[in-house]
C-alpha positions as CSV (number, residue, x, y, z in Angstrom):
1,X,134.0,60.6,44.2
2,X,134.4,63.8,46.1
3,X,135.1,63.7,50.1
4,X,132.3,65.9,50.0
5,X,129.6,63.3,48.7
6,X,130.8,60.8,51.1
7,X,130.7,62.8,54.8
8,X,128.0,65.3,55.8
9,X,130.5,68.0,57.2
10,X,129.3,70.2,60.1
11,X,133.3,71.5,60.9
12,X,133.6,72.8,64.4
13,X,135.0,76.2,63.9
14,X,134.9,77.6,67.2
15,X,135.5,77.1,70.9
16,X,132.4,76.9,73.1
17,X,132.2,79.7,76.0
18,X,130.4,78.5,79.4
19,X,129.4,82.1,79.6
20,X,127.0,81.5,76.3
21,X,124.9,79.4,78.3
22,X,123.6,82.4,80.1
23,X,121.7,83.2,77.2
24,X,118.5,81.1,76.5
25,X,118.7,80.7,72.5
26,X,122.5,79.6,72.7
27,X,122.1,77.4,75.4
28,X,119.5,75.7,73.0
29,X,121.8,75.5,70.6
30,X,123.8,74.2,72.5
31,X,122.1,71.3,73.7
32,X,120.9,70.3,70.7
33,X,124.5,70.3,69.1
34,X,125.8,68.2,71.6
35,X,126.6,64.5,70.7
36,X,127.7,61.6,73.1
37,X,127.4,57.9,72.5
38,X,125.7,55.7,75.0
39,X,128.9,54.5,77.3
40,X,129.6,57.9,77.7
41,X,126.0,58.9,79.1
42,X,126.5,56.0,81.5
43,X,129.8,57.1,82.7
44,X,128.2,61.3,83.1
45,X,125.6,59.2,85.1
46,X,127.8,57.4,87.1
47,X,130.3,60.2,88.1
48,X,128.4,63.5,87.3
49,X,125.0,63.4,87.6
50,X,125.0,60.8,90.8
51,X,126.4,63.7,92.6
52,X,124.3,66.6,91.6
53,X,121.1,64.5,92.9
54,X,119.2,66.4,94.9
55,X,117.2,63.4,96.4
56,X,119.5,60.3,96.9
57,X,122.2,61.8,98.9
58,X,125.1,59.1,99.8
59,X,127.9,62.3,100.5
60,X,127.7,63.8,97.9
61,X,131.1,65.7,96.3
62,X,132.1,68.4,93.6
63,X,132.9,67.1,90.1
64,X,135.7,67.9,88.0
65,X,135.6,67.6,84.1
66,X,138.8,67.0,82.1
67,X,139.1,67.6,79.6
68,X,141.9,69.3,76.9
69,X,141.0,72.6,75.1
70,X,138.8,72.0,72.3
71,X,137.4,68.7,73.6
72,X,134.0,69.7,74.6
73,X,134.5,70.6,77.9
74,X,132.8,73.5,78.3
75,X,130.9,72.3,76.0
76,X,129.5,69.6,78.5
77,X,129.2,71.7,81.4
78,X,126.9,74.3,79.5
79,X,124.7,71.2,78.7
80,X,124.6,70.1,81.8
81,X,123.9,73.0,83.8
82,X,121.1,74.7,81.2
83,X,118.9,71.0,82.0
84,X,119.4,71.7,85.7
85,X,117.9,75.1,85.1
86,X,115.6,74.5,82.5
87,X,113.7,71.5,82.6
88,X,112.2,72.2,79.0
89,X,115.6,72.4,77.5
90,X,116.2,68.3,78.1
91,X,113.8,68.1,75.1
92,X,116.5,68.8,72.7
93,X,119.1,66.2,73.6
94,X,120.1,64.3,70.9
95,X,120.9,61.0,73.0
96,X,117.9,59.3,74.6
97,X,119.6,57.2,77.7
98,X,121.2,60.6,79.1
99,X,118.1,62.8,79.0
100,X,116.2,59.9,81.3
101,X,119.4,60.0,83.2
102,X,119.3,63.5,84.0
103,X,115.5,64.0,84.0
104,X,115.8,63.9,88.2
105,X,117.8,66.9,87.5
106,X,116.1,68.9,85.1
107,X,115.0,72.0,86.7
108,X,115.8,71.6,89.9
109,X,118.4,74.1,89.9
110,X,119.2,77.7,90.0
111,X,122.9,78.3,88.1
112,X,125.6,80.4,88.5
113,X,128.3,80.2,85.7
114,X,132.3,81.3,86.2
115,X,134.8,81.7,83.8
116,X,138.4,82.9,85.5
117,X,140.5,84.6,83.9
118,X,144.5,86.1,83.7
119,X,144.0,87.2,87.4
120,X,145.6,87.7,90.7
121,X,142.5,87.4,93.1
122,X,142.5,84.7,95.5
123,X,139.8,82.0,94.9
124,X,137.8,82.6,97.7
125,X,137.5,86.1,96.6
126,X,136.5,85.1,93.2
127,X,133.6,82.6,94.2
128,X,132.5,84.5,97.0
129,X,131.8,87.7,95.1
130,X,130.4,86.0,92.1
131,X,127.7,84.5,94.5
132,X,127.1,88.0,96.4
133,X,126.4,89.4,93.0
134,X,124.4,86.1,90.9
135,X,122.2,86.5,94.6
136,X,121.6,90.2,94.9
137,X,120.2,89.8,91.0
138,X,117.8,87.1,92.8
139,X,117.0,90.0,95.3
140,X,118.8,87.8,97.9
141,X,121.6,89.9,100.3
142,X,124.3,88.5,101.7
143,X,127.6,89.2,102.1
144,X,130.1,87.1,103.1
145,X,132.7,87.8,105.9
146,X,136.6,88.6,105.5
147,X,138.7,85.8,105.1
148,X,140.5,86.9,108.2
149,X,137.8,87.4,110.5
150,X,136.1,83.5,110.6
151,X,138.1,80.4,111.5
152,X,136.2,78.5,108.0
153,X,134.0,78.7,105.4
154,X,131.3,76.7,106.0
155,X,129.5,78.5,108.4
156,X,129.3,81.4,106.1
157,X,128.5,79.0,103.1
158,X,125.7,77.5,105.2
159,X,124.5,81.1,106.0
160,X,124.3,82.1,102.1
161,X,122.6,79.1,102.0
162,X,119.7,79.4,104.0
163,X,119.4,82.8,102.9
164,X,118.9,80.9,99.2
165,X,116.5,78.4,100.5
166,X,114.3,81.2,101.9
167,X,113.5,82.1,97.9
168,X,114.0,79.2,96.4
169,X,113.2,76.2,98.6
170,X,114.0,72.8,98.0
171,X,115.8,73.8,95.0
172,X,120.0,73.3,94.5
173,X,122.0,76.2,94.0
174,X,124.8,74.9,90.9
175,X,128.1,77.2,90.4
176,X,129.8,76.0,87.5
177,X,133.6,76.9,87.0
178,X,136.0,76.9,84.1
179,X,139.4,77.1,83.0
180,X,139.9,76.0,86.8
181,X,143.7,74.9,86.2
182,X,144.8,77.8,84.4
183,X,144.5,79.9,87.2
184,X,145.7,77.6,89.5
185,X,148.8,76.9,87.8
186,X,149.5,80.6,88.0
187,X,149.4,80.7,91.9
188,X,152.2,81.1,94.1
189,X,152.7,78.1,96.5
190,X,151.1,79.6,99.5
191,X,148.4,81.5,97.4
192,X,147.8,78.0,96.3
193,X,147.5,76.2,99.3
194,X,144.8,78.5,100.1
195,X,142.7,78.1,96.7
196,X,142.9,74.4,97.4
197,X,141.9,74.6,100.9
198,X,138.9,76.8,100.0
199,X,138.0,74.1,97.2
200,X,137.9,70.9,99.6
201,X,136.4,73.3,102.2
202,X,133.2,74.1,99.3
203,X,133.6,70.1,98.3
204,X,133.1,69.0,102.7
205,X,130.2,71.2,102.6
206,X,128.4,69.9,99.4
207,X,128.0,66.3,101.5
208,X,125.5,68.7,103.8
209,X,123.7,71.1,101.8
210,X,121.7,71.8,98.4
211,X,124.9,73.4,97.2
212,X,127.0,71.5,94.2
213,X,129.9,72.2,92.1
214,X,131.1,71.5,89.0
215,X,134.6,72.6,87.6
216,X,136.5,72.3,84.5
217,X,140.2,71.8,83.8
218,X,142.0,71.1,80.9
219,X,144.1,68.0,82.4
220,X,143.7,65.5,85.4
221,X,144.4,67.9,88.5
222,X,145.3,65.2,90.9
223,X,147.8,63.8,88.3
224,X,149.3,67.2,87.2
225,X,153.0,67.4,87.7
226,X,152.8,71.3,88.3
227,X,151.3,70.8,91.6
228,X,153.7,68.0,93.3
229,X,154.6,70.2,95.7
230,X,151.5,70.6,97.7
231,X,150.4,66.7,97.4
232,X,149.2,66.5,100.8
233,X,146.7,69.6,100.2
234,X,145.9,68.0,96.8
235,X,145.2,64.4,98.3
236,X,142.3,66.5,100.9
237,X,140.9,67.9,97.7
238,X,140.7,65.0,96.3
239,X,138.9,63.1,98.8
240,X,136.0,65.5,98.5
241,X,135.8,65.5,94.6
242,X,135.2,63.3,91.9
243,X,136.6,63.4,87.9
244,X,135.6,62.1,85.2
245,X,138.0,62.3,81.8
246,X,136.4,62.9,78.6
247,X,138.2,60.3,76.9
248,X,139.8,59.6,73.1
249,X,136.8,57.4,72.1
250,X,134.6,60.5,73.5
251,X,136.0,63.0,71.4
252,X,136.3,60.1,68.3
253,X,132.6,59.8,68.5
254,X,131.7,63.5,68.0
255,X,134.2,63.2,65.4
256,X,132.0,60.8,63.7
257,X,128.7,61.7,64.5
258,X,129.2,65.3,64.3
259,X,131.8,66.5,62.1
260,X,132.1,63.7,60.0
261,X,128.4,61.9,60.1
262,X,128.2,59.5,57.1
263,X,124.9,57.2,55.7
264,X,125.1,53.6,55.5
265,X,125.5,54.1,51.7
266,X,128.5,56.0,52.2
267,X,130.2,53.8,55.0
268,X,129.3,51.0,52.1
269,X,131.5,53.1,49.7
270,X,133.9,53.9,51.9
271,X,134.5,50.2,53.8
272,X,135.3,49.1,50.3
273,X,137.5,51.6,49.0
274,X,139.8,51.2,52.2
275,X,139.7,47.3,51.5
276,X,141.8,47.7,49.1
277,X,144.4,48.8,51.4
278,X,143.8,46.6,54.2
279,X,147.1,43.9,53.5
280,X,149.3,47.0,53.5
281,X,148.5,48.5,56.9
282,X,148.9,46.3,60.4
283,X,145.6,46.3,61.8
284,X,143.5,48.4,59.7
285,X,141.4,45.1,58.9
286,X,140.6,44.4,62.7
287,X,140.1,48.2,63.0
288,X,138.3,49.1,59.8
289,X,134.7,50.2,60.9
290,X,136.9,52.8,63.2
291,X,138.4,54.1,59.6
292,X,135.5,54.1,57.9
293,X,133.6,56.0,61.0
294,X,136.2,58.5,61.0
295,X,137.2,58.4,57.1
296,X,138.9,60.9,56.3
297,X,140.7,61.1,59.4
298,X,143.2,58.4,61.1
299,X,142.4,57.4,64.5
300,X,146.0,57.8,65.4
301,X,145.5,61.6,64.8
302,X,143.1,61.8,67.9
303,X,145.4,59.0,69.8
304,X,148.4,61.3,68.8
305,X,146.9,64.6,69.4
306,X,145.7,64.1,73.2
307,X,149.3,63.4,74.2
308,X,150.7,66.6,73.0
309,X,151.5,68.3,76.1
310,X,153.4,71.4,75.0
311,X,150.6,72.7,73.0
312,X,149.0,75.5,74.9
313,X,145.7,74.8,72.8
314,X,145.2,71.6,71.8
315,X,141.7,72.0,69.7
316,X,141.6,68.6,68.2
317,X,138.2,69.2,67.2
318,X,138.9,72.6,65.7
319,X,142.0,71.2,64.3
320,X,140.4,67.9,62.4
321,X,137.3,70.5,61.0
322,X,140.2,72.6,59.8
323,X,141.7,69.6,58.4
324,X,138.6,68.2,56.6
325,X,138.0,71.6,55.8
326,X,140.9,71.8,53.1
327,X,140.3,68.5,51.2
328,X,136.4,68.2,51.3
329,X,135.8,69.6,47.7
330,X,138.4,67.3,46.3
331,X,138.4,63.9,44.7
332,X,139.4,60.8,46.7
333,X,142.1,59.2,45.4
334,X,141.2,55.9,44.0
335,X,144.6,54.4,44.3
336,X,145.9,55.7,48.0
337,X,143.8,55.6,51.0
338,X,143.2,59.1,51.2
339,X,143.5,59.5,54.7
340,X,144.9,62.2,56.8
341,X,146.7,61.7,59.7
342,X,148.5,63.6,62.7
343,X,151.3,64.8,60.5
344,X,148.9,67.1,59.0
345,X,148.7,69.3,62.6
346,X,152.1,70.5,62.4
347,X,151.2,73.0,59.6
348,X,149.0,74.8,62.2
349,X,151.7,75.2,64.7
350,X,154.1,76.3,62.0
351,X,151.3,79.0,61.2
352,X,150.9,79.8,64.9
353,X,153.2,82.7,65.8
354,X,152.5,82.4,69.5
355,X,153.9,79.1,69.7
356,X,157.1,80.2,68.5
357,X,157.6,81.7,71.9
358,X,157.4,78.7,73.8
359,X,161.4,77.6,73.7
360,X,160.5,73.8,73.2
361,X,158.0,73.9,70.8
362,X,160.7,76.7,69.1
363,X,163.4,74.2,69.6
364,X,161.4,71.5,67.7
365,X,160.4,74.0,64.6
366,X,163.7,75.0,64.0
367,X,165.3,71.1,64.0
368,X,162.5,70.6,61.7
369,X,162.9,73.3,59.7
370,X,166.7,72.2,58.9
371,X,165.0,68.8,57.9
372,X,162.6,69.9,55.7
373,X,165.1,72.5,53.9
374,X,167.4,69.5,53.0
375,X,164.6,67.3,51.6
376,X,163.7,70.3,49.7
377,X,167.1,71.3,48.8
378,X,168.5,68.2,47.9
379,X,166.1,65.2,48.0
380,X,167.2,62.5,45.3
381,X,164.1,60.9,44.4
382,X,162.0,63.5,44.0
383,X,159.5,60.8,43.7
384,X,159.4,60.4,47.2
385,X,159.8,63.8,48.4
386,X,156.4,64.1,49.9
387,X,156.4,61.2,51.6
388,X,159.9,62.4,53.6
389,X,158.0,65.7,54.5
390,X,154.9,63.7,55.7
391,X,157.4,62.0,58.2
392,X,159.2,64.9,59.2
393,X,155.8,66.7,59.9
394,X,155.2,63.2,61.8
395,X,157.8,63.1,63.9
396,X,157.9,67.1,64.7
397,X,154.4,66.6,66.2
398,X,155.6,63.2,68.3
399,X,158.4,64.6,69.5
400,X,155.7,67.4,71.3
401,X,154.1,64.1,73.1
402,X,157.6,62.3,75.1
403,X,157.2,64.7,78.3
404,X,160.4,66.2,77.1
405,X,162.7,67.0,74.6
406,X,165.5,64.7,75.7
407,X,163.6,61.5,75.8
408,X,164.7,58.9,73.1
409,X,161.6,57.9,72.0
410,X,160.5,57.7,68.4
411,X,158.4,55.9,66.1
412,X,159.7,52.8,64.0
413,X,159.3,52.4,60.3
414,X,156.2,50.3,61.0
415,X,154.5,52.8,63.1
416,X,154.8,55.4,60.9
417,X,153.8,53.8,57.7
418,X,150.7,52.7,60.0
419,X,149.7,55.8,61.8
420,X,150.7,57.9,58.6
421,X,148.9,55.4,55.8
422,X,151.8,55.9,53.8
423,X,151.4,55.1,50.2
424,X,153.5,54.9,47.0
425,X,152.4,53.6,43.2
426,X,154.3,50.7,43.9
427,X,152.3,49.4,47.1
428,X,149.7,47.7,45.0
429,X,151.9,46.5,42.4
């Protein structure tokens, strides 16, 4: 049996831009090629769309969505934002609780979408002459005052607002923001403080008005050790937003249901072809539905994979397409599990020059490197040469998830003959 006769592969080959939901027939598209399971509509209804309502107000804040690159993030966001404009568009969701979850929402909207890029511009600047320009295409002028002319923004937010309302009504007026913590993590300490105080400034005016905000950043903003030193200003933010992580089992179950969707038939096959190997792997048996939803892939390589922290791109999703990708015309092995793990992502970031560049992840490549050229070199059972690579490739790509380089933390024999599925002829025997 081929992998390919046991998953219906629909690899994800590229990264979703929030800009693409501007345009009617992607945002469609997008939409429709969205998956979530049924916990994780509850929890966007809990944390997301409770404070977009419109109608039951109880202070309403901004929403941040974390999530790591490649995770759906943007993904989310596009959804999310093309319902609020386009009440039609809720027809193509694929899961049935959240489209009557956000069915208050559908429509009720008019959108503006920002992506920020490699700049210097303050934020206020940024958002304030995205909105002048998204509401002169509306046929709506404003223009907001100098930052050093007014004591705050909210006057001037709640002028721009009524000018809005004069068009629109009682609709909401949605600006949607990615790659958020790139930019702030770029900002000088006093350019900072400012961005920050402008956010909690938009998130204390939200509570009052029609206005709402959703942003996007790649990890939790209020955890992030790159802004420790402006706490206090943080903690303000904070108060007026709230943040939902998309979580492991999030990402596992477009995983499944996406990339890797399977019929009962071939879960049938597939649950009793991993049987087999059950006895040799600690809890594989109590976990085995997990396997078989995710066969070919490991859970451990999503589990590994959202700890890497010196990654600049961690596209899990990409990544695991990429992975299946490469085996799916060949033959599973009917004697070894057949499963591929987190040891398999440190070929991309052997292949990716730009890493290279970044002295830790260099530091890592080269140590490994040396490994690999003695196994190669000199290895004396040749036997189990492949299975001495798979751990170096293991541990290279662990080592990228301790925080830093001089932590002594590993894995033990048992972990990675677990997380790995390692396999030889005489495992059975």
């Amino acid at each position: 049996m081929k992998y390919s006769g046991l998953i219906h592969f629909d690899p994800i080959d590229t990264i979703i831009q929030l800009k693409d939901a501007d345009d009617s027939k992607k945002a469609q598209k997008l939409i429709e090629t969205y998956v979530m399971s049924d916990d994780m509509a509850l929890n966007l209804k809990e944390k997301v769309l409770s404070q977009l309502s419109l109608d039951e107000v109880v202070d309403n804040k901004g929403v941040f969505i974390v999530g790591n690159y490649g995770t759906g993030k943007s993904h989310l966001m596009s959804v999310i934002s093309c319902i609020a404009q386009d009440e039609s568009k809720a027809a193509f969701l694929r899961n049935q609780k959240f489209t009557e979850y956000i069915k208050p929402l559908a429509g009720r909207f008019e959108v503006l979408r920002i992506e920020i890029g490699a700049v210097k511009t303050p934020l206020r600047d940024i958002v304030t002459a995205e909105l002048e320009k998204d509401l002169a295409k509306r046929g709506i002028v404003y223009k907001f005052p100098a930052a050093n002319t007014i004591t705050g923004n909210k006057d001037a937010l709640n002028e721009m607002m009524a000018r809005f309302e004069e068009v629109y009504g009682q609709k909401g007026y949605l600006l949607v923001i990615d790659e958020l913590l790139d930019y702030l993590k770029s900002r000088t300490q006093m350019d900072l403080m400012l961005d920050l105080g402008f956010l909690r400034e938009i998130g204390e005016f939200i509570k009052n008005s029609r206005f709402r905000v959703i942003c996007g950043v790649q990890e939790a903003l209020f955890d992030s050790p790159n802004f420790t030193f402006v706490t206090a200003t943080l903690l303000k933010v904070k108060d007026r937003f709230e943040q939902i992580i998309i979580r492991r089992e999030d990402i596992a179950y477009v995983v499944s249901e996406r990339i890797l969707k399977k019929t009962p038939e071939q879960k049938t096959w597939i649950r009793e072809h991993l049987q087999k190997f059950c006895p040799l792997y600690k809890n594989m048996s109590e976990r085995l539905e997990e396997f078989v939803e995710l066969f070919p892939i490991h859970p451990a390589f999503i589990e590994i994979f959202q700890k890497v922290y010196l990654a600049e791109k961690r596209e899990v999703l990409k990544t695991i397409s990429a992975t299946v990708k490469a085996i799916i015309d060949n033959d599973v092995p009917a004697n070894e599990p057949g499963i591929k793990s987190y040891d398999s992502y440190w070929k991309y970031i052997k292949e990716n020059v730009a890493k290279k560049a970044e002295q830790e992840i260099k530091e890592v490549l080269d140590k490994s490197g040396i490994l690999e050229d003695i196994v190669n070199r000199s290895f004396t059972k040749p036997v189990y040469k492949p299975l001495a690579i798979q751990i170096i490739y293991a541990l290279s790509v662990h080592r990228l998830t301790t925080g830093t380089l001089d932590v002594k933390a590993g894995l033990t024999a048992q972990n990675l003959k677990d997380d790995l599925c390692l396999f030889t002829s005489t495992c059975l025997s």
